[in-house]
KEMARDREN-855355 format. One record per atom (N, C-alpha, C): residue in one letter; x, y, z. Coordinates in steps of 0.2 Angstrom, whole numbers, padded with zeros to 4 digits, always signed. Example, Ala and Ser with C-alpha at 12.3 -4.5 7.8 and 13.67 -1.06 7.14 Angstrom:
BEGIN
a+0066-0028+0039a+0062-0022+0039a+0066-0016+0039s+0064-0011+0035s+0068-0005+0036s+0064+0000+0039
//
This chain:
BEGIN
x-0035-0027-0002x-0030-0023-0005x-0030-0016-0002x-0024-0015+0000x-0023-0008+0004x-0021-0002-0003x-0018-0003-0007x-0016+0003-0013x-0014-0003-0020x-0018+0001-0025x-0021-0003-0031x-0016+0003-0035x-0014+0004-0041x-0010+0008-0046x-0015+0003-0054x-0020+0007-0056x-0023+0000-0061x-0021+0006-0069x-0017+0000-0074x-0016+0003-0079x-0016+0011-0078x-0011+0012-0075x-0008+0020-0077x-0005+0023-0084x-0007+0027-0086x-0005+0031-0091x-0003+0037-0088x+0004+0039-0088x+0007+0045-0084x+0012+0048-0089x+0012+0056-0088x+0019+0057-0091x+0020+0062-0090x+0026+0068-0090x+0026+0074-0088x+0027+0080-0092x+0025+0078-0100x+0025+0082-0105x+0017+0079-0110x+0013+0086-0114x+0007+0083-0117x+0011+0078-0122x+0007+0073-0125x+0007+0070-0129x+0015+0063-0128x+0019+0065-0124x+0024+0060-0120x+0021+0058-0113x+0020+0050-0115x+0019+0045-0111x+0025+0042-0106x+0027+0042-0100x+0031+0038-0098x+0027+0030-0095x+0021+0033-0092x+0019+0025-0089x+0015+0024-0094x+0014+0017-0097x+0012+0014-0103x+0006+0011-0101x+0003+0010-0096x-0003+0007-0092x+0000+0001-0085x+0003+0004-0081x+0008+0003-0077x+0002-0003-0071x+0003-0007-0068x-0002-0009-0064x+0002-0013-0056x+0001-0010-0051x+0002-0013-0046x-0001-0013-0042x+0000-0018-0036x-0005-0018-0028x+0000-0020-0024x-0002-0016-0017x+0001-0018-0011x-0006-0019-0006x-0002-0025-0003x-0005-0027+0003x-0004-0025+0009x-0008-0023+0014x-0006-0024+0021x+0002-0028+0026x+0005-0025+0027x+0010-0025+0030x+0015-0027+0025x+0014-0027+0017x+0018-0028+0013x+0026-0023+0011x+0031-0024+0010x+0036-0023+0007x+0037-0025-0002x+0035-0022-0005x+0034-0021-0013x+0040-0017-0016x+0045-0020-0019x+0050-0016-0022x+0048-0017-0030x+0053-0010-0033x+0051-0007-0040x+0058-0008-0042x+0060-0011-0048x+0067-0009-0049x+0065-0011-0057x+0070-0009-0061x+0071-0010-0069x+0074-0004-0072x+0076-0004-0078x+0084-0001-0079x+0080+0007-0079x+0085+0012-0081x+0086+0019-0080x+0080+0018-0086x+0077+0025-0083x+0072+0028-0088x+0067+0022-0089x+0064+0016-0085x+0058+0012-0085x+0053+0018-0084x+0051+0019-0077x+0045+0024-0078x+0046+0023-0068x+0050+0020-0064x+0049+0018-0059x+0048+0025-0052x+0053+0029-0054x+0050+0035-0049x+0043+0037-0052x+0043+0038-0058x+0036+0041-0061x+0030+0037-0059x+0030+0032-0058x+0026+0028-0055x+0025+0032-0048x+0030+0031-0043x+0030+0034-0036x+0025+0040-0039x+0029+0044-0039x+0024+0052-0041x+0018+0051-0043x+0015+0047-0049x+0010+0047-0051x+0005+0045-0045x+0007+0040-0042x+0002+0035-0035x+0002+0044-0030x+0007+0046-0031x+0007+0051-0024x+0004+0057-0028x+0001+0059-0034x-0001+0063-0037x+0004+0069-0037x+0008+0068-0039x+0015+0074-0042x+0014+0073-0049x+0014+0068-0054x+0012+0068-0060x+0006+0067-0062x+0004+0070-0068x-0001+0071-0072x-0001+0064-0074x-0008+0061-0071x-0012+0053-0072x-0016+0053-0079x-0016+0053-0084x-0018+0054-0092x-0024+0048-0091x-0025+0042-0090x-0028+0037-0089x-0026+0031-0084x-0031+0029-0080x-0030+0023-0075x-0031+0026-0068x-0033+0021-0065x-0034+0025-0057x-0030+0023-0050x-0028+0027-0046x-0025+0025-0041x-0031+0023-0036x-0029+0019-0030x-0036+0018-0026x-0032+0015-0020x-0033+0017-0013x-0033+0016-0006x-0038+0014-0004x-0038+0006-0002x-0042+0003+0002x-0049+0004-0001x-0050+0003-0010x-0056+0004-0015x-0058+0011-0015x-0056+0017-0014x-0057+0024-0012x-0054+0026-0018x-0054+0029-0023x-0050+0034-0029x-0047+0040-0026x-0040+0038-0026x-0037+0044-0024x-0032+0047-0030x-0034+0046-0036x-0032+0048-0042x-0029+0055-0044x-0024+0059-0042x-0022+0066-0043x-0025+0072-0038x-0024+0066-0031x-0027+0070-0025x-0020+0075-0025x-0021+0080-0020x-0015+0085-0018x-0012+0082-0012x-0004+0084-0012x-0002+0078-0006x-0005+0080+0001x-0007+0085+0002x-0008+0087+0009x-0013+0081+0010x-0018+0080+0005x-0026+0078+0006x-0020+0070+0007x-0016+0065+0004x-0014+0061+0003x-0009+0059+0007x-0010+0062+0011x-0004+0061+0019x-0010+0062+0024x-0016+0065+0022x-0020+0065+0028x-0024+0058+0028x-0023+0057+0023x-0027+0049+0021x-0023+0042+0023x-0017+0046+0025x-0012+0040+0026x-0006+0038+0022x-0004+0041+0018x+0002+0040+0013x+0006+0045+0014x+0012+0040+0014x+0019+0046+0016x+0021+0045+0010x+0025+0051+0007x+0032+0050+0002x+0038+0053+0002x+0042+0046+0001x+0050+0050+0002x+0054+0051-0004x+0056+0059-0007x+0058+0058-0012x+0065+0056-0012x+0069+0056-0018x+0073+0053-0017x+0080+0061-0015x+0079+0064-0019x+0081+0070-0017x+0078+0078-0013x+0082+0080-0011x+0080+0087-0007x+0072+0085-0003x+0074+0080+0002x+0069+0078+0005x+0070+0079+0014x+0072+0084+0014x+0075+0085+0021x+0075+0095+0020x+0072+0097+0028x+0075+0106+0028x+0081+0104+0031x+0087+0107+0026x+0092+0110+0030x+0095+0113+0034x+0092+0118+0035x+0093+0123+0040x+0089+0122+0045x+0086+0118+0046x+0081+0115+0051x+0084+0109+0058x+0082+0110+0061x+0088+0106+0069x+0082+0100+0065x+0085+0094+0067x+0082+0087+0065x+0075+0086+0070x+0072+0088+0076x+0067+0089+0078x+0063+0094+0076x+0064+0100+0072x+0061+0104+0066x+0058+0101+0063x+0063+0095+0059x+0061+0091+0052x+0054+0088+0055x+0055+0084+0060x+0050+0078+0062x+0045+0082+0063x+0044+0087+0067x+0038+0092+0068x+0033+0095+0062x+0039+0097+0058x+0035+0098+0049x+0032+0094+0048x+0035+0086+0048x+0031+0079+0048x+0023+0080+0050x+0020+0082+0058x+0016+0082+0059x+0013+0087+0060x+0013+0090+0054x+0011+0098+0055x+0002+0097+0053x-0002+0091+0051x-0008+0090+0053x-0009+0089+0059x-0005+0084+0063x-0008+0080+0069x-0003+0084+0073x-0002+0090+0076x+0004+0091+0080x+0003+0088+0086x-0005+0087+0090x-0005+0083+0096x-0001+0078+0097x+0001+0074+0091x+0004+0066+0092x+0009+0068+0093x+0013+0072+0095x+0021+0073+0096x+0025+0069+0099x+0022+0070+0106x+0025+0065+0109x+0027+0057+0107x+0020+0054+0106x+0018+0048+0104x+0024+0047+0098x+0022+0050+0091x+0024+0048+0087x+0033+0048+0088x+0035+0055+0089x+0042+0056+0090x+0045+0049+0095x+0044+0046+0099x+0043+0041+0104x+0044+0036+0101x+0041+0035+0095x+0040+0028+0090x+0045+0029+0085x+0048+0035+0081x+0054+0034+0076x+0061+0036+0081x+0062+0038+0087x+0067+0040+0090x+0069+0032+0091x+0064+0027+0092x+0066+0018+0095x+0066+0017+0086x+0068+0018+0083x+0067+0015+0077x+0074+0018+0071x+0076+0025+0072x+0081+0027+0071x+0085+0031+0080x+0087+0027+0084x+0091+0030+0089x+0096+0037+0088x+0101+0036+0083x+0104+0042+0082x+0100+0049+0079x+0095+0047+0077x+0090+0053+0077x+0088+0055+0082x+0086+0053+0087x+0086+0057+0095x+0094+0058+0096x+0099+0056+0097x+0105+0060+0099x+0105+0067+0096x+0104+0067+0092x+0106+0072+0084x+0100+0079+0085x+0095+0077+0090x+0089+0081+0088x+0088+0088+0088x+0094+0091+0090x+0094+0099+0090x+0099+0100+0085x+0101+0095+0082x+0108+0097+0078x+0104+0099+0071x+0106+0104+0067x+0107+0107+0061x+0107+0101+0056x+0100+0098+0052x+0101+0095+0049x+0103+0093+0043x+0109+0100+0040x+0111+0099+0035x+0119+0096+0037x+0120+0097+0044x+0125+0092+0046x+0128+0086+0047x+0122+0083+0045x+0119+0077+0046x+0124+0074+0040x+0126+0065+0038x+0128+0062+0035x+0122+0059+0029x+0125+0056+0024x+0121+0056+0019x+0116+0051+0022x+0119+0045+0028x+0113+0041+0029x+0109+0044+0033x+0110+0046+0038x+0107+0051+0042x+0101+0054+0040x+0103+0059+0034x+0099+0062+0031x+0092+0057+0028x+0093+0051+0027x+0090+0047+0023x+0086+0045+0027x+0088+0044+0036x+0084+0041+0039x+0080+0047+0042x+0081+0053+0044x+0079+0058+0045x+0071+0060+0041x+0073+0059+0034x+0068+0062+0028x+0061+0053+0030x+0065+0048+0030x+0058+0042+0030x+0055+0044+0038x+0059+0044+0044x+0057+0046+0050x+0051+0053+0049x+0053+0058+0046x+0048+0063+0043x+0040+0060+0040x+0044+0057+0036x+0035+0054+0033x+0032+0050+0037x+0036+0045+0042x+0033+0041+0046x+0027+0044+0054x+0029+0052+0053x+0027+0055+0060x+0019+0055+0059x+0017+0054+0053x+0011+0056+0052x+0005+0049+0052x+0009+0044+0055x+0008+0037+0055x+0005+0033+0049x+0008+0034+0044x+0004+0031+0039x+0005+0024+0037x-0003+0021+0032x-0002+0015+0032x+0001+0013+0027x+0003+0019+0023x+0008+0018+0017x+0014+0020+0014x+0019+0018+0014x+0026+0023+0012x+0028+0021+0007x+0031+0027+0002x+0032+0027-0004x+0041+0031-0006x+0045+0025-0007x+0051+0028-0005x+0054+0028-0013x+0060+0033-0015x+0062+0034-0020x+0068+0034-0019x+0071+0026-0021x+0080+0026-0020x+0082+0029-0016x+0080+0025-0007x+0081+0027-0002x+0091+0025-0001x+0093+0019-0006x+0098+0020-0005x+0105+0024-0011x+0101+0028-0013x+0106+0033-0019x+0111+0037-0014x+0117+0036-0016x+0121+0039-0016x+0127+0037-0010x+0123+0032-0006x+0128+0028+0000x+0133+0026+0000x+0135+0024+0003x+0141+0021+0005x+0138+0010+0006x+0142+0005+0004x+0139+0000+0004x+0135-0001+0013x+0140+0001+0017x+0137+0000+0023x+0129+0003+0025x+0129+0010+0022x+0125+0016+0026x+0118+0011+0020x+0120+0007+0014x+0116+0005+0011x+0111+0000+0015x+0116-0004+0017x+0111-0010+0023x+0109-0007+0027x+0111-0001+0029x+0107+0000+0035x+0101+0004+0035x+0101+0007+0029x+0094+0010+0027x+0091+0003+0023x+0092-0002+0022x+0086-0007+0019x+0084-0012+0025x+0090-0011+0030x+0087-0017+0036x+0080-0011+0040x+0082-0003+0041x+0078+0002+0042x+0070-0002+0039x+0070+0000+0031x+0065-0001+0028x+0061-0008+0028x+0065-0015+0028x+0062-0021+0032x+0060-0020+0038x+0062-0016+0044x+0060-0016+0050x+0050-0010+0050x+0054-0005+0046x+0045-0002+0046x+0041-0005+0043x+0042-0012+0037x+0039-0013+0035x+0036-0019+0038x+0039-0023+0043x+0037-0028+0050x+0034-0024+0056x+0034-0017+0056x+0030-0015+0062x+0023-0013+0058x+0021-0015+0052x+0015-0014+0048x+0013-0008+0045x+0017-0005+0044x+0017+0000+0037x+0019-0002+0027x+0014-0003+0025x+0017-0004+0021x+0020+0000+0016x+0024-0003+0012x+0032+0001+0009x+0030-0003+0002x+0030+0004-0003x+0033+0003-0011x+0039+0007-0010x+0044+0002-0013x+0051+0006-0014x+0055+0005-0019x+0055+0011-0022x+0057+0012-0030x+0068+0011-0028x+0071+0007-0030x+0079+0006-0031x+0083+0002-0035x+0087+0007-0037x+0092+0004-0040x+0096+0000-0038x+0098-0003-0032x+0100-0008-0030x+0095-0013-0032x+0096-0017-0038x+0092-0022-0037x+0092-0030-0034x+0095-0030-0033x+0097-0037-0030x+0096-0037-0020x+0100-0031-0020x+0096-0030-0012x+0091-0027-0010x+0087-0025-0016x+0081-0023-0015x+0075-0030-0015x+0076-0035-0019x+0074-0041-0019x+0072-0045-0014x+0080-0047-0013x+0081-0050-0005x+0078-0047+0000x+0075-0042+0002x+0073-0039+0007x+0065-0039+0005x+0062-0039-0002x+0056-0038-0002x+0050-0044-0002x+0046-0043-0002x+0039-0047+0000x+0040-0050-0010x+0035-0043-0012x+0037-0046-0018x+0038-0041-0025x+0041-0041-0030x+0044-0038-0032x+0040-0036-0040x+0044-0030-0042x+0040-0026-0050x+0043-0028-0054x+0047-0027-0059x+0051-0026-0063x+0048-0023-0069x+0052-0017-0071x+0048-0012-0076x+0052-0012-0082x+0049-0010-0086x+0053-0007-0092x+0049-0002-0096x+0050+0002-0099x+0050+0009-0104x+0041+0008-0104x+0041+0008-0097x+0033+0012-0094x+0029+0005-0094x+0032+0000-0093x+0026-0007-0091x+0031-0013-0088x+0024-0015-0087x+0024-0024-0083x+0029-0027-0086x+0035-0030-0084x+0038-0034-0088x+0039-0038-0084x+0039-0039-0079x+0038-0046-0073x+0036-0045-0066x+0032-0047-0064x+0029-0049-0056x+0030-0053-0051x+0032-0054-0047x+0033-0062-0042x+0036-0059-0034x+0036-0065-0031x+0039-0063-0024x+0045-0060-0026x+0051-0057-0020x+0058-0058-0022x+0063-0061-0024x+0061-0068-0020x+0066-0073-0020x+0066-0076-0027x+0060-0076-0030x+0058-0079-0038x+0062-0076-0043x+0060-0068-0041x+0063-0064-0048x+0071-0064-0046x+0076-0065-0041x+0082-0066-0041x+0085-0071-0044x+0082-0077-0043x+0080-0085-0046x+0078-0084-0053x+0076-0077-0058x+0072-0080-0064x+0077-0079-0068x+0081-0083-0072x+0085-0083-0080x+0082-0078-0082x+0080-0075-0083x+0076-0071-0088x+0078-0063-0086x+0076-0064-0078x+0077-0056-0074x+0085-0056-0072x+0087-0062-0073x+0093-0060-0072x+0098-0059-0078x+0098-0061-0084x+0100-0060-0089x+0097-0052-0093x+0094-0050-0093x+0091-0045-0095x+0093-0038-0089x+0092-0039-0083x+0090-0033-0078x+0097-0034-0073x+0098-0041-0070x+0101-0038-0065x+0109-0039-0064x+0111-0040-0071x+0117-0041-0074x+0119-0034-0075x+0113-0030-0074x+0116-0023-0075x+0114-0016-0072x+0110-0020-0066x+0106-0016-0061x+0109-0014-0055x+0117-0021-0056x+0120-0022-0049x+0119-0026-0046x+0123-0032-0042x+0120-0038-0040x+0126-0039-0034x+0124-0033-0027x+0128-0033-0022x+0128-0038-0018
//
């Protein structure tokens, strides 16, 4: 088991619970998508695993290790990237800035790293002196996951990597996020697109008002009466 989330109890105000006793695991080269209607608990899960939220009870754990309300610098040094969903990118910053921020522990790997998301997003090396608030909403998208990636991690943690796209700019950030997650990084990714989120993942969460309400591969929960009737009838079924 490479990252474990066991019975989380999280929330952002004393006495207000958002995660209810939340539980998930990613595997090794795994692709694990989150999805369930608005206000389940599904970015607050991301935060909570990446120690942005206050974890009230349950523990997080990397490869059996308690990483439970580490600070993110300690949690990127251990191998865990996160991309939020918003203001996740310097603006004012040339797009080879952004990626350098990325490895502002490991700066030796520059070369190396930059070299492996430059073949993985191409228009980011054309663009790499350009002003990255020039950039296009997918751009931007692919820019801010390239950032987290520079630091080599064996875990990515995405938050509605496709919010706010265009349908096309949408496929090409989840084909992006199938492909790092076949070069062996594994990928939790929190989205509202739930039907393309599925399709593309290993295996799938589905949340509601801070818990478990169903678990399985993709292809099952697309296939389950149950998730389709309740969740994806109104999640969006691209």
């Amino acid at each position: 088991m490479l990252l474990a989330a066991r019975d989380l109890i999280a929330g952002y105000l004393p006495g207000i619970d958002i995660l209810n006793g939340i539980n998930l695991e990613l595997n090794d080269g795994e692709l694990v998508g989150i999805i369930g209607p608005n206000g389940a608990g599904k970015s607050t899960l991301l935060k909570a695993m990446f120690g942005l939220v206050d974890v009230r009870s349950g523990t997080v754990e990397l490869r059996g290790e308690a990483i439970t309300s580490l600070p993110a610098h300690a949690l990127v040094a251990k191998g865990v990237g996160y991309v939020p969903q918003r203001q996740n990118i310097f603006a004012s910053l040339t797009v080879e800035e952004n990626l350098r921020m990325g490895l502002y522990l490991r700066p030796k790997l520059w070369t190396e790293r930059r070299a492996y998301v430059a073949e993985l997003f191409p228009r980011l090396g054309e663009r790499a002196k350009q002003r990255a608030g020039f950039l296009s909403g997918g751009e931007r998208q692919m820019l801010a996951m390239a950032r987290a990636l520079m630091m080599e991690p064996s875990v990515l943690l995405l938050d509605e990597p496709s919010a706010g796209l265009s349908p096309l700019l949408q496929d090409l950030v989840f084909e992006r996020v199938r492909e790092i997650a076949d070069s062996g990084v594994s990928v939790v990714m929190v989205e509202q697109n739930a039907s393309r989120c599925l399709q593309i993942c290993d295996r799938g969460y589905v949340l509601d008002q801070g818990t478990n309400a169903y678990t399985d591969t993709g292809q099952a929960l697309l296939e389950d009466p149950n998730v389709i009737a309740l969740y994806l009838g109104t999640l969006g079924r691209n």
